[in-house]
mmCIF file of the C-alpha atoms, coordinates in Angstrom:
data_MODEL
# 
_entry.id   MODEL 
# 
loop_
_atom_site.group_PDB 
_atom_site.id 
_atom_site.type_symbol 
_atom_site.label_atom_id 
_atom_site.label_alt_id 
_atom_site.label_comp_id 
_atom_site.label_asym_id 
_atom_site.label_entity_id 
_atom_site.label_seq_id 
_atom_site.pdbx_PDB_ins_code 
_atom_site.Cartn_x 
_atom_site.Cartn_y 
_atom_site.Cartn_z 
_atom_site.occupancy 
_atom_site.B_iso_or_equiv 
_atom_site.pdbx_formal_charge 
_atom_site.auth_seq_id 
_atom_site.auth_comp_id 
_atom_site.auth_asym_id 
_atom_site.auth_atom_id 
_atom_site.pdbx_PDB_model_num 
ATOM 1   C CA . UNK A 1 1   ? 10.003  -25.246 -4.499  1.00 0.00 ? 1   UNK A CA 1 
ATOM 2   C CA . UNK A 1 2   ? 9.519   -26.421 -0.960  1.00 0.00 ? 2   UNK A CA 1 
ATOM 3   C CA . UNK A 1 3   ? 13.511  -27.518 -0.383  1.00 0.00 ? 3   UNK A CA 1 
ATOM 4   C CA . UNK A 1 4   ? 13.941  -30.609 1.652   1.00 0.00 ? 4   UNK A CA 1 
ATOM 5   C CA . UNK A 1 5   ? 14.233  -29.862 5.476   1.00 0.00 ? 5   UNK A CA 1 
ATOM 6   C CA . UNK A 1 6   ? 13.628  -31.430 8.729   1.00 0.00 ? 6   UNK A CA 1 
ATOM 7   C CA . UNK A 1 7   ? 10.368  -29.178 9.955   1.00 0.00 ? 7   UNK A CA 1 
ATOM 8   C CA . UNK A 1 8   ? 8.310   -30.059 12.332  1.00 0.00 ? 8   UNK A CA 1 
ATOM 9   C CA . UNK A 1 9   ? 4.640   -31.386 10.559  1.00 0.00 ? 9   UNK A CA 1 
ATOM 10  C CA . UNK A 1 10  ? 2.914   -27.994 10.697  1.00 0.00 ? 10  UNK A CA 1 
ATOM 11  C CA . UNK A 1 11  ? 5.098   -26.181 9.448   1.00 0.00 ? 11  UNK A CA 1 
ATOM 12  C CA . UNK A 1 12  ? 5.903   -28.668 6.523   1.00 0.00 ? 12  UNK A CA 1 
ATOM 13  C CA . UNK A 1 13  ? 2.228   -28.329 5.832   1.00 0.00 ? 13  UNK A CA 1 
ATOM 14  C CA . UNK A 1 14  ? 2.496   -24.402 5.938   1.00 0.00 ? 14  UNK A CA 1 
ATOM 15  C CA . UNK A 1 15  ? 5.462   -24.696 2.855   1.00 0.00 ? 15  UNK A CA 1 
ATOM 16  C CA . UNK A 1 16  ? 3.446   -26.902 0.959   1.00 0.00 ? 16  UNK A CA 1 
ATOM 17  C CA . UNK A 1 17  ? 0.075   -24.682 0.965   1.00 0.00 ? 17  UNK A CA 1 
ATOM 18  C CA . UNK A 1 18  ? 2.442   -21.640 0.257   1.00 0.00 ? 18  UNK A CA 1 
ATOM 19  C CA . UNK A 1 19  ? 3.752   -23.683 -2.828  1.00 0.00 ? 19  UNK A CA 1 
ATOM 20  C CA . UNK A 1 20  ? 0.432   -24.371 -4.426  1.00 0.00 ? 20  UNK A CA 1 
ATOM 21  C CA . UNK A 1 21  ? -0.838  -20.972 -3.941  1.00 0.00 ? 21  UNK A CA 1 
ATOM 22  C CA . UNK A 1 22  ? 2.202   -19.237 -5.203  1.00 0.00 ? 22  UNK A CA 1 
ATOM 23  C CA . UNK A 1 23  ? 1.690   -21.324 -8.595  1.00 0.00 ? 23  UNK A CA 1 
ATOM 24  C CA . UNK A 1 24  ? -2.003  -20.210 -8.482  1.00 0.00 ? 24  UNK A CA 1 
ATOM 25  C CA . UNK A 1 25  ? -1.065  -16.779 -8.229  1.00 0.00 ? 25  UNK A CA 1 
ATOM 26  C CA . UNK A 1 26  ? 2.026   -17.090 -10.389 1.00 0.00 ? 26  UNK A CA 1 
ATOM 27  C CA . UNK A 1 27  ? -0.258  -17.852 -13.355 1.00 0.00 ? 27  UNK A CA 1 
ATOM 28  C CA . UNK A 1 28  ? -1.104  -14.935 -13.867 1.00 0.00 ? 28  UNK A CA 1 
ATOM 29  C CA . UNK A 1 29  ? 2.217   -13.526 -14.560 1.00 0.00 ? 29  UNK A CA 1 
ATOM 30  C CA . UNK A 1 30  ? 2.468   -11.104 -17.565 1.00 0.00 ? 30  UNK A CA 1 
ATOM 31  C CA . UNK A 1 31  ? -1.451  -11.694 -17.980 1.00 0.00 ? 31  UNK A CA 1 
ATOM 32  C CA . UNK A 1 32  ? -3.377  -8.786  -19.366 1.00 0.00 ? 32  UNK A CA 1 
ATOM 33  C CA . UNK A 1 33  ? -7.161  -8.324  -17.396 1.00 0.00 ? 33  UNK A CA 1 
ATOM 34  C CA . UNK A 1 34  ? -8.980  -10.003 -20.867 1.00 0.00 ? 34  UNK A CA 1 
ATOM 35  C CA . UNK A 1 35  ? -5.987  -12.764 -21.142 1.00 0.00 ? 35  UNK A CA 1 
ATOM 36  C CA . UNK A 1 36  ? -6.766  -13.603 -17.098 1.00 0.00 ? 36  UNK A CA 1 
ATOM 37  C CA . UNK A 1 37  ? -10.703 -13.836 -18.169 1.00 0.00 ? 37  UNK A CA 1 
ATOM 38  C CA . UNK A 1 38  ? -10.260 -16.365 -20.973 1.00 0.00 ? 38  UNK A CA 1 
ATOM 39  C CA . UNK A 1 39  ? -11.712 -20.351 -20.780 1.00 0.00 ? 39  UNK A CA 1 
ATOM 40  C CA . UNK A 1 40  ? -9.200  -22.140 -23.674 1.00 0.00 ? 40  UNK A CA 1 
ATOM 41  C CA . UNK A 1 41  ? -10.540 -25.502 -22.373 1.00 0.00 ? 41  UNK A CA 1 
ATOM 42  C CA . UNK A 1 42  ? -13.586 -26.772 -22.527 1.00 0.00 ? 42  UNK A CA 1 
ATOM 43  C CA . UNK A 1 43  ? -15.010 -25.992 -19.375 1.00 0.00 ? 43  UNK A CA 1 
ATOM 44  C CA . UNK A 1 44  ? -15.452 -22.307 -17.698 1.00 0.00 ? 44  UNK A CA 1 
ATOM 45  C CA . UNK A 1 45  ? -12.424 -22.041 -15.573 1.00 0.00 ? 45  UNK A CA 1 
ATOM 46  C CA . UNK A 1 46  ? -10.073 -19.307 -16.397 1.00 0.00 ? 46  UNK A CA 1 
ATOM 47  C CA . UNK A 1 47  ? -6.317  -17.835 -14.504 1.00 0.00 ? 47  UNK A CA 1 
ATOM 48  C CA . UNK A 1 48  ? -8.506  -15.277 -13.126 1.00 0.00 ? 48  UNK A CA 1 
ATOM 49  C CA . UNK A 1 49  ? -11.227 -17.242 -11.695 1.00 0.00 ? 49  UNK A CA 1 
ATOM 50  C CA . UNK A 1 50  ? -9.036  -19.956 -10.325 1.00 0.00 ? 50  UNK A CA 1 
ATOM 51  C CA . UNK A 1 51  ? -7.241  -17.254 -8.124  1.00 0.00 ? 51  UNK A CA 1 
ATOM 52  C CA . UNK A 1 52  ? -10.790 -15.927 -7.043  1.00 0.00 ? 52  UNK A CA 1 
ATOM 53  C CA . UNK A 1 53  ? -11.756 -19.595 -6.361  1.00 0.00 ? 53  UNK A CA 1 
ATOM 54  C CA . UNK A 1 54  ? -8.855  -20.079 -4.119  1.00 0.00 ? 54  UNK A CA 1 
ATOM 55  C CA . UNK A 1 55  ? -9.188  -16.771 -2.288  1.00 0.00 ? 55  UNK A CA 1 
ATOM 56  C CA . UNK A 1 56  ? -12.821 -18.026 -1.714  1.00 0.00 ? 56  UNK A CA 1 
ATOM 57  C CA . UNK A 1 57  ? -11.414 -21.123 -0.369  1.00 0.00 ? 57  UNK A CA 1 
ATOM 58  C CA . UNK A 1 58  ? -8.798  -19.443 1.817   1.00 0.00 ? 58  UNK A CA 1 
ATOM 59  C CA . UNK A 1 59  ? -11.782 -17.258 3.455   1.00 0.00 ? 59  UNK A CA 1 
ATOM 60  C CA . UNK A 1 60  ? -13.344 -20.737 3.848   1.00 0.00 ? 60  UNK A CA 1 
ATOM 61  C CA . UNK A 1 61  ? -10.603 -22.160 5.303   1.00 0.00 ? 61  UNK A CA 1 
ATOM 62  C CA . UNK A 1 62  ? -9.509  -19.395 8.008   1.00 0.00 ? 62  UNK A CA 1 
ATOM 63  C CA . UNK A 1 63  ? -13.301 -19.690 9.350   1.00 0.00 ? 63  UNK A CA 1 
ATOM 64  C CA . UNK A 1 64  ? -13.246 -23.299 9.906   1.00 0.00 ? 64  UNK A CA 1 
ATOM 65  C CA . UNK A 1 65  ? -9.878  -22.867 11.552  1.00 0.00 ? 65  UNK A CA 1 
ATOM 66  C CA . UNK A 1 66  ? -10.949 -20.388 14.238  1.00 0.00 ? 66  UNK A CA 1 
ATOM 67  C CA . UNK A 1 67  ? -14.144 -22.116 14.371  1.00 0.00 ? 67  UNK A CA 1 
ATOM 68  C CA . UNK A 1 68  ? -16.324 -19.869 13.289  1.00 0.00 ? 68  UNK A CA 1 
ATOM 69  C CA . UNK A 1 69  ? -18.060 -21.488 9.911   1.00 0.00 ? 69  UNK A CA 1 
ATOM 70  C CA . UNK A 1 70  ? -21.622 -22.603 9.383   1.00 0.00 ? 70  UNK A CA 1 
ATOM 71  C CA . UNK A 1 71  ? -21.962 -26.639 9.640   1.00 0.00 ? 71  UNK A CA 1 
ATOM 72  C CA . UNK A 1 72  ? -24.564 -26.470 6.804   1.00 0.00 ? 72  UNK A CA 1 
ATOM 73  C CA . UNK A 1 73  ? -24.515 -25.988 3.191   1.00 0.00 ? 73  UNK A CA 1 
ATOM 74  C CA . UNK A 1 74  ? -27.512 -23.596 2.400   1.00 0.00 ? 74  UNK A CA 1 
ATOM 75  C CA . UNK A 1 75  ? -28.753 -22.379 -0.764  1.00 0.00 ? 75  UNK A CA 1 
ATOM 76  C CA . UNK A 1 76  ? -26.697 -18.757 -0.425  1.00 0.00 ? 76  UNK A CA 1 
ATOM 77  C CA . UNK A 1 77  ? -23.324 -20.844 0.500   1.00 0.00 ? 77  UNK A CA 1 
ATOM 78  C CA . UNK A 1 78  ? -23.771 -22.390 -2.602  1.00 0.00 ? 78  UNK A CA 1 
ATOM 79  C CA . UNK A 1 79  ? -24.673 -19.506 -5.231  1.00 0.00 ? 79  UNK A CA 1 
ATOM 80  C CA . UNK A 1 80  ? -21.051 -17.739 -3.382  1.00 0.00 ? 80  UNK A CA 1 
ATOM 81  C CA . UNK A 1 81  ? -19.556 -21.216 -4.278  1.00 0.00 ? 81  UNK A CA 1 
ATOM 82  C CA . UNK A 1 82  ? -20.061 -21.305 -8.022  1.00 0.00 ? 82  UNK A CA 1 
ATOM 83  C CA . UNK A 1 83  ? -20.464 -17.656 -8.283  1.00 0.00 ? 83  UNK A CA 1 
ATOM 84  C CA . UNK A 1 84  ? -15.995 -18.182 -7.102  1.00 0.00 ? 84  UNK A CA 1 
ATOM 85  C CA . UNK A 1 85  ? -14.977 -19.558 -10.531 1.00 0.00 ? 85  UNK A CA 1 
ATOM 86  C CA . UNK A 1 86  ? -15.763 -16.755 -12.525 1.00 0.00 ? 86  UNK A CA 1 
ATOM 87  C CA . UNK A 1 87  ? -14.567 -13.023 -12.240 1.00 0.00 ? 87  UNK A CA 1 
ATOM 88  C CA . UNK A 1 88  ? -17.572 -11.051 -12.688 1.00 0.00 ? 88  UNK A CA 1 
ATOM 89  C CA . UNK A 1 89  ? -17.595 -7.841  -14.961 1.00 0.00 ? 89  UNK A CA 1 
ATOM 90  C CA . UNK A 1 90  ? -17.667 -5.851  -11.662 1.00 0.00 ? 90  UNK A CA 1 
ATOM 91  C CA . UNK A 1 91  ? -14.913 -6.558  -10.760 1.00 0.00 ? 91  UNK A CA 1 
ATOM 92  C CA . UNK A 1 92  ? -10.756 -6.804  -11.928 1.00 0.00 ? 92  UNK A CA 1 
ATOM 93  C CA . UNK A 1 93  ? -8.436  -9.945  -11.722 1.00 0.00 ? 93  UNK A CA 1 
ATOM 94  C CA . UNK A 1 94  ? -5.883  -7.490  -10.318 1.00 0.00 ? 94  UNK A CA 1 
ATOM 95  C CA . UNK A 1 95  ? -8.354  -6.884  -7.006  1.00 0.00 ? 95  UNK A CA 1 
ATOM 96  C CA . UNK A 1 96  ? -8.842  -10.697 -7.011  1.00 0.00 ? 96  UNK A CA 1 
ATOM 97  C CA . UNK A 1 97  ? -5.196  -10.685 -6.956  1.00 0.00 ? 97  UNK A CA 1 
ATOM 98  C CA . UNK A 1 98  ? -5.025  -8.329  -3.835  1.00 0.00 ? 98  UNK A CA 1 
ATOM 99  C CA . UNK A 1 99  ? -7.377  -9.988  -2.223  1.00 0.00 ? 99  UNK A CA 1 
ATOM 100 C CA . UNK A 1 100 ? -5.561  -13.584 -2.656  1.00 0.00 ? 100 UNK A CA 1 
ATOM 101 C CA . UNK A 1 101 ? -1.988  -11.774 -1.262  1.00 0.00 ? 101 UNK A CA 1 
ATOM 102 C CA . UNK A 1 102 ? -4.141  -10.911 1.891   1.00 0.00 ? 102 UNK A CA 1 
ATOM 103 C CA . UNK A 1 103 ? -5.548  -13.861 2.444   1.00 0.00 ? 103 UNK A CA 1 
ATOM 104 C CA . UNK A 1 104 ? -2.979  -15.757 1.975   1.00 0.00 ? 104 UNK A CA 1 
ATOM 105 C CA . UNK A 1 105 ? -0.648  -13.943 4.366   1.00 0.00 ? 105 UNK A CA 1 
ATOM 106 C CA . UNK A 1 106 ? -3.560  -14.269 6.410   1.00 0.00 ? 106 UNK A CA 1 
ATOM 107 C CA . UNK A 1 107 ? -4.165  -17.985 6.231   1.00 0.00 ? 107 UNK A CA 1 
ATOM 108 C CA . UNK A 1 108 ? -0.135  -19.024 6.396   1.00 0.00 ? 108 UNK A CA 1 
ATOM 109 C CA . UNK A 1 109 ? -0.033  -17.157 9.772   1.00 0.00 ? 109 UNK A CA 1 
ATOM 110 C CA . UNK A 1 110 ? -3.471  -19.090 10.993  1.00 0.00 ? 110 UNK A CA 1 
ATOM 111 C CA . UNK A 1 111 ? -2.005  -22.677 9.315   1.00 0.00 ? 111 UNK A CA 1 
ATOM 112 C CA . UNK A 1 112 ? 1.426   -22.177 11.375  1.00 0.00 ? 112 UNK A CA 1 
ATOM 113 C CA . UNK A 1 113 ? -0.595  -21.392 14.919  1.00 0.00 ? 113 UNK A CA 1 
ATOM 114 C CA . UNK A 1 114 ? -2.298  -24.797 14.483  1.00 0.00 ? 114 UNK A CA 1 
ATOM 115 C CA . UNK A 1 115 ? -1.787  -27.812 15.768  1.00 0.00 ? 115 UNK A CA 1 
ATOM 116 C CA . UNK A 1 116 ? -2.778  -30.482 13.318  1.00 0.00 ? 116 UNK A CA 1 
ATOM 117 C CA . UNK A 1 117 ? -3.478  -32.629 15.903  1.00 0.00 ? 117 UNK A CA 1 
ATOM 118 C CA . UNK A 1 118 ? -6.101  -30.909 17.274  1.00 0.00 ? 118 UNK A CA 1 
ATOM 119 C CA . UNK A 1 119 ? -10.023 -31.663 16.879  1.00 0.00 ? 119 UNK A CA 1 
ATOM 120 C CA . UNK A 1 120 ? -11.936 -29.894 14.358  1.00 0.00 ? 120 UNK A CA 1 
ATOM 121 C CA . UNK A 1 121 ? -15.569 -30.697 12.588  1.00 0.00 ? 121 UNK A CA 1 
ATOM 122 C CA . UNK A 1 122 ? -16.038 -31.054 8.842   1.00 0.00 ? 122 UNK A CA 1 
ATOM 123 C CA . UNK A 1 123 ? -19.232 -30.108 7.703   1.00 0.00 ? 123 UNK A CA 1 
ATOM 124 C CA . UNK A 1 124 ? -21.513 -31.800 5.601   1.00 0.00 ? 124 UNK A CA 1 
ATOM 125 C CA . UNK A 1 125 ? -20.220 -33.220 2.034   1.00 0.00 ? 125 UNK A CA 1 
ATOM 126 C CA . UNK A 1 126 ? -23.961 -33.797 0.164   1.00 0.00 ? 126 UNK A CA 1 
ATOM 127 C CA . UNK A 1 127 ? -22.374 -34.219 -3.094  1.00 0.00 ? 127 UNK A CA 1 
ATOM 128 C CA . UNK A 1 128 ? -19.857 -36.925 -1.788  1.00 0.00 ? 128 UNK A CA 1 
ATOM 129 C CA . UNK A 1 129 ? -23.426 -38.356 0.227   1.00 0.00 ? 129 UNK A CA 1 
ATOM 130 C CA . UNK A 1 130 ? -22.511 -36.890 3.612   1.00 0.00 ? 130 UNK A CA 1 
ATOM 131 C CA . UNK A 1 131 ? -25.203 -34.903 4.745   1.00 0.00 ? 131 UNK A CA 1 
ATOM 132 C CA . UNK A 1 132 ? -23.681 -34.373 8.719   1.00 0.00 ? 132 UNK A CA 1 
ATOM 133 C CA . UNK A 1 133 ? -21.098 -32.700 10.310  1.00 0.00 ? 133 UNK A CA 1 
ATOM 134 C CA . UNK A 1 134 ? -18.513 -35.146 11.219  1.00 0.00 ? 134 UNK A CA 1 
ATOM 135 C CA . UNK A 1 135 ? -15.266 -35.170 13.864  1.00 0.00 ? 135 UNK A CA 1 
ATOM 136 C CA . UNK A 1 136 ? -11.457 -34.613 12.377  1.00 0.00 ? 136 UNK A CA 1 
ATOM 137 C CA . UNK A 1 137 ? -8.765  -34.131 13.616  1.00 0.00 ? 137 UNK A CA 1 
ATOM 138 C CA . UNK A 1 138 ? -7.518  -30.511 11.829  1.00 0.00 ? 138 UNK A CA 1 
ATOM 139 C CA . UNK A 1 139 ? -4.725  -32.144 9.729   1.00 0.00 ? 139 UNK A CA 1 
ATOM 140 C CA . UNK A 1 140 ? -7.428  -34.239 8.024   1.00 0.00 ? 140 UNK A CA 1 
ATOM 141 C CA . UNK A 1 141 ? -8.346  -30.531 6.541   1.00 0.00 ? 141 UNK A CA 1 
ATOM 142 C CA . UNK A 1 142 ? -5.350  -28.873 6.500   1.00 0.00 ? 142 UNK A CA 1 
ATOM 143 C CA . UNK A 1 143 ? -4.223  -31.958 3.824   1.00 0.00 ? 143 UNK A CA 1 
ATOM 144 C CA . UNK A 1 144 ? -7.631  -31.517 1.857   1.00 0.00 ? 144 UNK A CA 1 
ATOM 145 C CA . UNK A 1 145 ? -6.807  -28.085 1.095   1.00 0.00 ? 145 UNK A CA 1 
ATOM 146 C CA . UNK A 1 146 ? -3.364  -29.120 0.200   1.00 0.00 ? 146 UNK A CA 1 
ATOM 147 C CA . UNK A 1 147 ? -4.751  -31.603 -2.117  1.00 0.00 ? 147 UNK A CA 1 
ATOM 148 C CA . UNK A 1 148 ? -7.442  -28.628 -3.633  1.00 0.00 ? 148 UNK A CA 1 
ATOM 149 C CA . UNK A 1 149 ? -5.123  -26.123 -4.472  1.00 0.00 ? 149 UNK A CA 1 
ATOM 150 C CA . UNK A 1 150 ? -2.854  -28.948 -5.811  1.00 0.00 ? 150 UNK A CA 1 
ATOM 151 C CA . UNK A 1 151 ? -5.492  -29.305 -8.151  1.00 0.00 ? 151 UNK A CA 1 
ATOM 152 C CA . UNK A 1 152 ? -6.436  -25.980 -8.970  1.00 0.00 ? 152 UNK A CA 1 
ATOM 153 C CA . UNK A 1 153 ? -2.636  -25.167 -9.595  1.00 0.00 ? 153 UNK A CA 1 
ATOM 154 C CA . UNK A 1 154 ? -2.336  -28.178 -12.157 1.00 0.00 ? 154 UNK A CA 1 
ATOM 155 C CA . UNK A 1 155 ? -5.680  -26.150 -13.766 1.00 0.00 ? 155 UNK A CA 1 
ATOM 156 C CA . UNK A 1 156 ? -4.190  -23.346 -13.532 1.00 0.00 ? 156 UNK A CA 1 
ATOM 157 C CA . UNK A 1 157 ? -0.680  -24.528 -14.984 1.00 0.00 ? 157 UNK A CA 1 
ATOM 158 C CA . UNK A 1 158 ? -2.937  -26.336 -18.296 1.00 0.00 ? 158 UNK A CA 1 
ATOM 159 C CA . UNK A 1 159 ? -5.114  -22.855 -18.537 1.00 0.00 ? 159 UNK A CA 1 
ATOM 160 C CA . UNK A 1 160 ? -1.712  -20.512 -18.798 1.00 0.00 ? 160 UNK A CA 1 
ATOM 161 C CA . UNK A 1 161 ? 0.028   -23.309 -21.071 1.00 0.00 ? 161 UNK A CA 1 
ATOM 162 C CA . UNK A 1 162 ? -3.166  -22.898 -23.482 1.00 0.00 ? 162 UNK A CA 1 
ATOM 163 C CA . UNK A 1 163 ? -3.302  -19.215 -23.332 1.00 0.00 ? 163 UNK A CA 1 
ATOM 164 C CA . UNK A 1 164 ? 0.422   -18.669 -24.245 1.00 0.00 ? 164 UNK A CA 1 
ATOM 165 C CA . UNK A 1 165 ? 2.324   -21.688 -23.638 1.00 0.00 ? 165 UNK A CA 1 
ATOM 166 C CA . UNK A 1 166 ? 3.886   -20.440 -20.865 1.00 0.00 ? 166 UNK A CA 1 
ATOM 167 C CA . UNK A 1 167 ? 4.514   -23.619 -17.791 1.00 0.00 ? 167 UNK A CA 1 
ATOM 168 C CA . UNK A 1 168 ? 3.718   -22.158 -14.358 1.00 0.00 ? 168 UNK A CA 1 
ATOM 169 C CA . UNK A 1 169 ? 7.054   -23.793 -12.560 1.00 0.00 ? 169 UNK A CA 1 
ATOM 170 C CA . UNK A 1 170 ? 8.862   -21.023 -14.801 1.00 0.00 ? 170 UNK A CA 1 
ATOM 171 C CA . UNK A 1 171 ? 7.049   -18.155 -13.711 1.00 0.00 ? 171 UNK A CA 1 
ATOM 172 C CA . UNK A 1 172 ? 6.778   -19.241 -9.920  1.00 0.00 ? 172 UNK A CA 1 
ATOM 173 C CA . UNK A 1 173 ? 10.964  -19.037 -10.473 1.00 0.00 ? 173 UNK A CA 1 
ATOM 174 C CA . UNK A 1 174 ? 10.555  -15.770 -11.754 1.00 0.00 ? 174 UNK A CA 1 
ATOM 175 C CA . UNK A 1 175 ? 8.571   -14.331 -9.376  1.00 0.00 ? 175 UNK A CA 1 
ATOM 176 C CA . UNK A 1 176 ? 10.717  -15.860 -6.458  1.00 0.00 ? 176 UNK A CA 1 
ATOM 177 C CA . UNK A 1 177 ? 13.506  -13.678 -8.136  1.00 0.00 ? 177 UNK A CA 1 
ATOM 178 C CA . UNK A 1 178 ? 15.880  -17.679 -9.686  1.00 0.00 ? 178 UNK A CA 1 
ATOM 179 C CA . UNK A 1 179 ? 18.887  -16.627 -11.327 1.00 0.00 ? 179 UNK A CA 1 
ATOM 180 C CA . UNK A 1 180 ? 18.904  -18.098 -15.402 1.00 0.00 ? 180 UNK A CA 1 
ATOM 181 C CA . UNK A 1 181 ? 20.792  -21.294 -15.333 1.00 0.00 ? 181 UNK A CA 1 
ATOM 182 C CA . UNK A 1 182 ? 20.814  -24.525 -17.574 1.00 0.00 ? 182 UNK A CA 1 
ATOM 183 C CA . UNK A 1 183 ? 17.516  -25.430 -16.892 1.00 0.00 ? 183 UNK A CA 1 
ATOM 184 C CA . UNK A 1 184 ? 15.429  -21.994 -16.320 1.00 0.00 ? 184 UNK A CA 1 
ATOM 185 C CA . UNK A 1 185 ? 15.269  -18.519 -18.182 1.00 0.00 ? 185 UNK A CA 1 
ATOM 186 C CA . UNK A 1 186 ? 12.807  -15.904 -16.103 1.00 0.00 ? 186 UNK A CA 1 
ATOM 187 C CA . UNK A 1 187 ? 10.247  -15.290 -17.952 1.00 0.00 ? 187 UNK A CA 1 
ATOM 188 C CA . UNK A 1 188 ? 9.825   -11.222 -18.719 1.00 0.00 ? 188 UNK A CA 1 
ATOM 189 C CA . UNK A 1 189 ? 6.105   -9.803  -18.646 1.00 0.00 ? 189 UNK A CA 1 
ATOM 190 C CA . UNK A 1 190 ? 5.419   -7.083  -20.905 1.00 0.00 ? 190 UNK A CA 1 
ATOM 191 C CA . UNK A 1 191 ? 4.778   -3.741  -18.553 1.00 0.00 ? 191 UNK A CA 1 
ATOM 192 C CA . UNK A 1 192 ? 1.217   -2.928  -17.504 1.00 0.00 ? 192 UNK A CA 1 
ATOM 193 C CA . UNK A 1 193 ? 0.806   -7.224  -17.258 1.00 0.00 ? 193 UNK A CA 1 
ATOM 194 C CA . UNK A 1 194 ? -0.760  -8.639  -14.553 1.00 0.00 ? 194 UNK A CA 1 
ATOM 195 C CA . UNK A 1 195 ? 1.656   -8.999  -11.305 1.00 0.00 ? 195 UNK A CA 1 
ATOM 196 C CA . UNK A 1 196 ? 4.586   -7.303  -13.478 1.00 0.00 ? 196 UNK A CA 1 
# 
C-alpha cells in the first residue's frame, strides 16, 4: 500500500503506478505455467495474459514518454494489441514475468524524470470516435495509465479469486515481505510456483 505522505505530484503518481502493477504481478503468486493460462470468467483474459497486457502497455507508455510513438493506429499496432491478452504457446508466463520486472523498473525511473506538467500528444482514440492526435498535458496520461492498470489489477484480483480463491491484497503483502498480524497471514506458494 501506497502509505500516506506529503510527495510532491510526480512522485505520488510514481507510488500509485508501482501499486497497481505490483498487484498485477502479484497475481501470479504460487501460480503454476497452466494455472497462469486459465480464463475462469467468461471472457479470454487470464493472470498470465493480464501481466503480458500490461508489459505491452508499459512499452507503450515509455515511447510516448520520450516521444518516440507512432500518432496512428495501423492495422499491425492493432494485431500486437489484441495479440497482448493472451500468452501464446511460444512462449512462458514466467518470461512475461521477466519482461514486466524490466519494464517496470524501466518505466518507474522514466515516470519519476517527468514533469506532469509538461506537453505531450495523445494519439488518436477511433474506438472512443477520435480519429486525431490531440494536445495534453503528460499528467492527463500518466493518470490514464493509472486508471488502466487499476483496472486490469481489479481483473486480475477476480481471475486469481476464481482460480483458487486467493485475494491479490494478500499476496501483494506477501511478496512485500508483511509480518502475520490480526488481519493478514502470507500466503505460502508451493515450490516450483510462479514468482515463489
Amino acid at each position: 500500500m501506497y502509505a500516506p505522505a506529503q510527495h510532491d505530484e510526480v512522485t505520488g503518481l510514481v507510488h500509485y503506478l508501482d501499486e497497481q502493477l505490483a498487484a498485477i504481478r502479484a497475481a501470479a503468486l504460487g501460480l503454476t505455467e497452466e494455472q497462469a493460462r486459465e480464463t475462469p470468467c467468461r471472457s479470454a483474459l487470464s493472470v498470465g495474459g493480464i501481466i503480458k497486457h500490461a508489459a505491452h502497455g508499459m512499452r507503450g507508455a515509455l515511447q510516448r514518454l520520450r516521444g518516440t510513438v507512432e500518432q496512428t493506429i495501423d492495422e499491425a499496432a492493432f494485431a500486437a494489441f489484441a495479440d497482448s491478452f493472451a500468452v501464446r504457446e511460444d512462449e512462458t508466463v514466467a518470461g512475461t514475468i521477466e519482461e514486466f520486472d524490466r519494464l517496470r523498473t524501466e518505466l518507474l525511473a522514466t515516470v519519476a524524470a517527468t514533469d506532469p506538467a509538461g506537453d505531450a500528444t495523445a494519439p488518436p482514440a477511433p474506438w472512443h470516435g477520435i480519429l486525431d492526435a490531440r494536445p495534453i498535458r503528460t499528467r492527463h496520461h500518466l493518470v490514464h495509465l493509472l486508471e488502466e492498470w487499476a483496472r486490469h489489477a481489479g481483473h486480475a484480483d477476480i481471475i486469481r479469486e476464481q482460480i483458487d480463491g486467493v485475494a491479490v491484497p494478500a499476496l501483494v503483502m506477501t511478496l512485500a515481505g508483511a509480518s502475520a498480524n490480526d488481519f493478514f497471514a502470507p500466503y505460502r506458494p508451493a515450490p516450483g510456483t510462479l514468482l515463489a
